[in-house]
N, C-alpha and C positions, 0 to 999 in steps of 0.2 A: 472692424478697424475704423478708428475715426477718420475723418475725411482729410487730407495733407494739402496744406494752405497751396497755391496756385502763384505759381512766381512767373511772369513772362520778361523773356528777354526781348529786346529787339536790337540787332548787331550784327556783325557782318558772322560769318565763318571762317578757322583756322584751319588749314587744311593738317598743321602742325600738329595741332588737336591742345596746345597751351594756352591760346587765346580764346574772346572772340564768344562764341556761341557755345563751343567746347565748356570753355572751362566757367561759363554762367554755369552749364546744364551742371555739371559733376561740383560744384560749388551749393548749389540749388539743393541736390540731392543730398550732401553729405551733411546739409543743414536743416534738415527736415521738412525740404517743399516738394512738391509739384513743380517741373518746370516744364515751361509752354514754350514755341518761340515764335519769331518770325525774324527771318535772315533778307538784311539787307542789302550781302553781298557777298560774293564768293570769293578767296585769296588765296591764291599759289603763294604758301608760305611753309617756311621751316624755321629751324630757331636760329641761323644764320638771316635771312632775308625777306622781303616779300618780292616775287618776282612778275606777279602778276593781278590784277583786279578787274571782278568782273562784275558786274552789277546787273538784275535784273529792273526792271520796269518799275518806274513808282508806282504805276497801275497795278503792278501786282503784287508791289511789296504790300500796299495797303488794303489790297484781296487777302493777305494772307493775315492781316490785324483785323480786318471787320470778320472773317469767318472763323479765329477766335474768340474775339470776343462775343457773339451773336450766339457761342453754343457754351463754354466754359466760363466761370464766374474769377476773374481774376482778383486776388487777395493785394497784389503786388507788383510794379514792373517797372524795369530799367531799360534802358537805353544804352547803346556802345556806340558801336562804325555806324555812322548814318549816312557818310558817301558824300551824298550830294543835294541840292538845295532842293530836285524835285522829289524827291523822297522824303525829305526834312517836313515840306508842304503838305503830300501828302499823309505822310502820317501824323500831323499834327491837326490836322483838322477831324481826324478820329479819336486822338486823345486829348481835343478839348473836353467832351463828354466823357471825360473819366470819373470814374467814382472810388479809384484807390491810388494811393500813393503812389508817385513815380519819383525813382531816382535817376538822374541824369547825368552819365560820364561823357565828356565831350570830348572822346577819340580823336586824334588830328593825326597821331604819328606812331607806330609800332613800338617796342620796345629795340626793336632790331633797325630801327630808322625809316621804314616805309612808309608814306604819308597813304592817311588813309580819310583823309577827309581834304575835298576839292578846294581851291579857294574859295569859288562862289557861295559854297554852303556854310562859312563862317556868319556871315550875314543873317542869314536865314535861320544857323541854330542857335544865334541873339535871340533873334526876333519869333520867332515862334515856336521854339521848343524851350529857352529860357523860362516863359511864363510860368510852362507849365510844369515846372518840378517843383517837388516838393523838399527836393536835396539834390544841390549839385555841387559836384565831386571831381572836379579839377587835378592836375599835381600842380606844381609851379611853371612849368614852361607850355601848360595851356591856359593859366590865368593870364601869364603875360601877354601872349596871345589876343586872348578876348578882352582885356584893358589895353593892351598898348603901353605897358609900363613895364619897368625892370625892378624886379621883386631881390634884392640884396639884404635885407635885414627882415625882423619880427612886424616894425613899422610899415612896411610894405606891404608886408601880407596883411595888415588889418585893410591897410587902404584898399587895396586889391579885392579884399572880400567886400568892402563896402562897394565899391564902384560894379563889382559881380550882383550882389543884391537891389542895386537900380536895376537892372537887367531884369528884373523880374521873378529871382525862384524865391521859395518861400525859406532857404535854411542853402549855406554854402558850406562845403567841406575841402579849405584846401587841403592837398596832403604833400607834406612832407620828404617823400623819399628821394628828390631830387638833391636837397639839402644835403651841404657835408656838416655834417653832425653825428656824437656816439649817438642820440637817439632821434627814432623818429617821430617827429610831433607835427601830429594832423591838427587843424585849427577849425573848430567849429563855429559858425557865426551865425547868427538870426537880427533879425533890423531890430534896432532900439535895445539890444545885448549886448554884455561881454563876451568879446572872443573865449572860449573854451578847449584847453589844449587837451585834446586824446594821444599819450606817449607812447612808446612801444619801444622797447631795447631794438636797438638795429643789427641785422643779422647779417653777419659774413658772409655772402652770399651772390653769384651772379646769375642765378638759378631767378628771374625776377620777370621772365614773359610772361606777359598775364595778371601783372599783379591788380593794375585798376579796372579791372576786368572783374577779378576773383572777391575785390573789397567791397565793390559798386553792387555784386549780385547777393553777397551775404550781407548787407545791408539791407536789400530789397527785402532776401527773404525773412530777416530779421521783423522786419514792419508787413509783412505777410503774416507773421506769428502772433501778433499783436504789441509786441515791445513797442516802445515809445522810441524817440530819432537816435536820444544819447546813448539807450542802453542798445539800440541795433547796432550802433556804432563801435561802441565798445566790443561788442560782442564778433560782429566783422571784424576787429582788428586784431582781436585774438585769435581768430581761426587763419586769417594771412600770417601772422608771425608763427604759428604751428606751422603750415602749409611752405612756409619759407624755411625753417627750420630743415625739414623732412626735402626740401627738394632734389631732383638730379639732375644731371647730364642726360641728355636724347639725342646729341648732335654735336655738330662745331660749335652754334656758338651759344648763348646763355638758355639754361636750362625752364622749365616751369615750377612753378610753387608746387608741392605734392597734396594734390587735395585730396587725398585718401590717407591724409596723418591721423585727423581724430578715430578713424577705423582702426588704423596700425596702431595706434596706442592704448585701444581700446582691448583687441586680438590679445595682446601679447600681456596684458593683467594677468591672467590664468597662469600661464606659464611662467610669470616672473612669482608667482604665489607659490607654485611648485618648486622652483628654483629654490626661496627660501627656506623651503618644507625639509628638499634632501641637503642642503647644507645641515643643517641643524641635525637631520639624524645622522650626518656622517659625524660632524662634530662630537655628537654624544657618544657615537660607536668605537671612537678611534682612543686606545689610552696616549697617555701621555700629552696629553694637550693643554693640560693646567697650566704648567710654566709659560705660554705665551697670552694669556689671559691677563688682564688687570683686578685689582682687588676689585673696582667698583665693577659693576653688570655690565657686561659688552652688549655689542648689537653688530648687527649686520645689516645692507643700505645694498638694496636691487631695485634700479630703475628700469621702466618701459623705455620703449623707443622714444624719442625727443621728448624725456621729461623737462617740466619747465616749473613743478613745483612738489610739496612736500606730500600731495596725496597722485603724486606719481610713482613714489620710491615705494618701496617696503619693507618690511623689518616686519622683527619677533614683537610680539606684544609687550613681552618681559626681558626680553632678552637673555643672554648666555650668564649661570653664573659656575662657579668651582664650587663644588661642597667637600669637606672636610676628607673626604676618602680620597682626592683626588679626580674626579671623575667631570664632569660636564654635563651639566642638565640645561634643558631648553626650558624657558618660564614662556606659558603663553602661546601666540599662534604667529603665524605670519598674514600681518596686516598693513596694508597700505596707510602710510600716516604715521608708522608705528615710530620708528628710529629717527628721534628730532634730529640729535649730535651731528651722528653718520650722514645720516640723509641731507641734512643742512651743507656738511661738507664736501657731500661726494656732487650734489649741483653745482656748487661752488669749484669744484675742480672741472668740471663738465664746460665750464663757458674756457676754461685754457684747454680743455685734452677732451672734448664731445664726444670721444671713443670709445671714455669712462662710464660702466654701468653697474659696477659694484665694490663697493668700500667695504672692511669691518674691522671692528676695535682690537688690536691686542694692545700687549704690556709696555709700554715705553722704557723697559727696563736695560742694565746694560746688558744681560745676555742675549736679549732679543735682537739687540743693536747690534749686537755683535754677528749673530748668525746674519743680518739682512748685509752685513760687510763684507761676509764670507762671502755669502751670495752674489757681490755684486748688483746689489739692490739699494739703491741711491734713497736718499731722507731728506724731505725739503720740510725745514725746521720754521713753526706757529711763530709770529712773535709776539708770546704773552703781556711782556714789560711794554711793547710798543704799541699797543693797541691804543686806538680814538678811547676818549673818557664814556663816548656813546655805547663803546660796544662792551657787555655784560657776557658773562661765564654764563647766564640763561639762557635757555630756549633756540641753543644752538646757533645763538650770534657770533660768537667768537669762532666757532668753526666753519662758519660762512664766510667771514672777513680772514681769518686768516687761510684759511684753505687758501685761499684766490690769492690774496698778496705772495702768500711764501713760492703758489708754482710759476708767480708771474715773474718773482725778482728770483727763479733759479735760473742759472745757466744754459742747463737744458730740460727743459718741464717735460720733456717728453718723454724721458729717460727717469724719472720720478715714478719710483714704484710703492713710497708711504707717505704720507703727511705726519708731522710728529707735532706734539703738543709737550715742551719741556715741564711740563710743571712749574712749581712752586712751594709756597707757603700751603700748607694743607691741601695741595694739591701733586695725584700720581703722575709721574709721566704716563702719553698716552700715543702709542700709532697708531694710523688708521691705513691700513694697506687696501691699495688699489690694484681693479683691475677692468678688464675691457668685458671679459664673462664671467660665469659664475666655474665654468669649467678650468680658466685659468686661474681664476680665483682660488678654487679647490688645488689645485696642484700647486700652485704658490703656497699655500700653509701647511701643506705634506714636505714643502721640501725648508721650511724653517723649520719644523716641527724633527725632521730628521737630524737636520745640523745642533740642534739642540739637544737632543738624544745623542748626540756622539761627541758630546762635550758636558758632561753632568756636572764635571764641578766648575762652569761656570752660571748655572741656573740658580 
């Protein structure tokens, strides 16, 4: 086995296990390092509070930095809770002699409001831990902080980064999550550059202990891997907006990022490939299922757990077609990537109803419509004529855009069990029925498929 890059933390401990030393270590882990540590201090904390700090000695927090570094070869290391101005000291005077990248998150205040960094030590982690990063990684009400300024607009934040880079690091990353904004945009700055925005869709979510904790270490271990700053960057911001996605509840009050999503979404490929294995052969096995088909090829659209793009879904290679006897054949296999339309749509319905994990096409016809009325199965209607001139009938663009408008301007999206595509000029109508599994899925088209069968001459 080749050797896994070496990430050291240095930061206090959560006893909550969301922050902190915690969630470097399982951050560290799920991004393919090695991670070391050395703990600056100890915290009675949960996800409501911190109720207690306890700090051991700088004399031995920096026994615990010289006797790792004097035996393990560090690729990579960041910085959190530093405490206090004598630990700041001491440990800075061992990572003047550094020979790898340090990132620097300048901890001052929990996510739950417990200050975790002294007054006296603001001073100090200016002054001699500033120098020495090679990226520091602020949010906004710690820039203010360490400038003295109130950050209200884009132009503040350039200031803010300029006046952080006399300070002395070599590269600042404010971020963004503070900001009321639909998205979050982290600002990357280097002396004598243009600010560089890194965006990320912002996620509904209060699930957020930890988050510059979780960003700061997968950034590390990103430049432990040998990436370059922007694409570590990048690359930490996509693994927190999964992580923010996937998070829960542990308590009263805000939850942590789940950093065991790229795992969970990994896990459940297999079984979302089997999933569209037995649809398909049920589909083929069952007669009478032509009349809810469209003449063109269907597909069928199973996502993983927090899919967030087109080779998280899966579909038939070929998809479903009707041949002449009546019957239903599968073209092809089940592959990830497969069903653009579907897939396109069923993400798109996923940011209004994240419940949704499986789409597939039938007949937009009136008997179809008809049985989904019987049903009590509600249709939030594409609007084809209303589309931007941007959005094309290609590549699954129109079923992106319109997925999302039609369940946003229903009534009640929640209670939306098809998306319909009216057609046109040369073009079929088309449903695309939703559902939360593959299992409701499967029993939602047995029981259209029945109400269809007991009304023949409306087919």
């Amino acid at each position: 086995m080749d050797r896994l890059p070496c990430v050291l933390t240095i930061a206090g401990s959560d006893s909550g296990g969301g922050a902190g030393i915690q969630a470097d270590l399982k951050t560290i882990t799920m991004l393919g390092g090695y991670g070391a540590s050395v703990i600056t201090a100890l915290t009675a904390q949960n996800t409501a509070a911190v109720t207690g700090i306890h700090a051991p000695s700088a004399k031995f927090v920096a026994l615990q930095l010289k006797t790792v570094l004097d035996d393990i070869k560090v690729d990579a290391a960041k910085t959190g809770m530093l405490f206090s101005a004598p630990i700041i000291e001491a440990l800075a005077v061992l990572l003047e002699k550094k020979t790898f990248p340090l990132v620097v998150d300048p901890v001052c205040v929990a996510t739950s409001g417990g200050k975790l960094l002294q007054d006296d030590a603001v001073e100090a982690m200016v002054d001699r831990m500033f120098p020495l990063a090679d990226l520091l990684t602020p949010n906004l009400p710690e820039a203010e902080l360490f400038t003295g300024m109130k950050i209200e607009s884009r132009e503040d934040v350039f200031l803010a980064g300029k006046l952080l880079l006399k300070m002395g690091p070599k590269a600042v990353l404010i971020k963004g999550g503070h900001a009321d904004s639909l998205a979050v945009t982290d600002w990357f700055m280097q002396p004598g550059e243009e600010p560089i925005p890194f965006m990320q869709r912002r996620v509904d979510t209060d699930c957020t202990h930890g988050t510059g904790c979780t960003l700061s270490a997968a950034i590390a271990t990103g430049l432990a891997r040998g990436l370059d700053l922007g694409a570590a960057i990048l690359r930490a911001q996509e693994y927190l907006n999964l992580a923010l996605h996937a998070g829960y509840r542990l308590g009263e009050g805000g939850g942590p990022p789940n950093h065991l999503a790229p795992w969970i979404k990994e896990r459940a490929r297999a079984g979302v490939l089997s999933s569209v294995d037995d649809l398909g052969r049920r589909m083929a096995a069952r007669p009478g299922l032509r009349p809810m088909l469209p003449r063109r090829r269907a597909n069928v659209a199973v996502a993983v757990p927090f899919a967030d793009g087109l080779g998280d879904v899966a579909g038939f290679s070929g998809g479903f077609v009707s041949t002449v006897r009546g019957k239903v054949e599968i073209v092809g296999y089940p592959e990830f990537g497969a069903s653009l339309r579907v897939a396109s749509l069923l993400l798109s319905a996923r940011r209004v109803r994240p419940e949704l994990h499986c789409a597939m096409t039938l007949s937009g016809s009136s008997a179809v419509q008809m049985a989904l009325g019987k049903l009590d199965a509600p249709i939030a209607w594409m609007d084809w004529e209303g589309r931007p001139e941007y959005i094309t009938g290609e590549d699954g663009h129109f079923e992106e855009w319109g997925g999302l408008e039609a369940l946003k301007g229903h009534a009640a999206p929640e209670t939306v069990c098809a998306l319909g595509d009216p057609g046109g000029m040369g073009r079929e109508p088309i449903l695309y029925v939703l559902a939360p599994d593959m299992e409701e899925m499967i029993a939602f088209l047995r029981r259209i498929a029945d109400e269809l069968a007991e009304n023949p001459c409306e087919v």
